[in-house]
N, C-alpha and C positions, 0 to 999 in steps of 0.2 A: 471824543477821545479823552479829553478831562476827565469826564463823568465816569467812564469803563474804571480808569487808575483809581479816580477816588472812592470808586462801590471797590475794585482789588483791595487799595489802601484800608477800608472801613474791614471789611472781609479778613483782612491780614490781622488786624489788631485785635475783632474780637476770638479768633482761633488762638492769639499768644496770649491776650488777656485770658480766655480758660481754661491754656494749658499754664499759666505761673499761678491761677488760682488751685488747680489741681497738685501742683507740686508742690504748693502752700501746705494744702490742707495732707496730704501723705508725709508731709515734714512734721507737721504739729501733730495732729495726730495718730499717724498710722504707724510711722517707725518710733520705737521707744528712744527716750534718752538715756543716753549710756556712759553716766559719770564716772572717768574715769577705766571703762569697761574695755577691754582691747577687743571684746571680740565683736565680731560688726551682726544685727542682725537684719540680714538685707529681704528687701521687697523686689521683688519684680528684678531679682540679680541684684539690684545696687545697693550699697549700705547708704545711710544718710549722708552723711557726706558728699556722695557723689549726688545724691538728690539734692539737695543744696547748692552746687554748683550748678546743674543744671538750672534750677531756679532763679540762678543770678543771671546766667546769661541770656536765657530769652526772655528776664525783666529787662535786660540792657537792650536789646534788640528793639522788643515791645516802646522801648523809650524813644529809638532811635526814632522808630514808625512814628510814632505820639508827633515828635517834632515836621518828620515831611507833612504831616497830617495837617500840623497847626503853618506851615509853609504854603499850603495849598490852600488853607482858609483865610492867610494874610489880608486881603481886599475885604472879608465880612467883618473880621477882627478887628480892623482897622477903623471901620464904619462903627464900631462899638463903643472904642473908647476917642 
């Protein structure tokens, strides 16, 4: 039962870890910066902005996970330090 969560939990974090590294690299470099510019030039519907948000919140998520993660490995963690 452990085991199933913790291969979900690993499963879980590396699917958000490549989706904020994707929405990383579409922030930096795929939509332009636009100093100033009002008009939005959107990717895939959304202007950067909205990709940016996105990016924040399933980095918060992604953290949230990181933490049940490091919750579950307490007893090896502990054995470490």
């Amino acid at each position: 039962m452990k085991r199933n969560f913790n291969n979900t939990i690993n499963l879980i974090m590396l699917f958000l870890s490549l989706f904020t590294v994707s929405t990383g690299f579409i922030i930096w470099f795929v939509i332009p910066r636009g100093h100033g510019n009002p008009a939005c030039t959107p990717f895939a519907g959304m202007c950067r902005h909205t990709w940016a948000s996105i990016h924040a919140y399933i980095a918060l998520i992604l953290i949230v996970i990181m933490v049940v993660h490091l919750v579950l490995h307490y007893r090896w963690l502990k054995k470490l330090i």
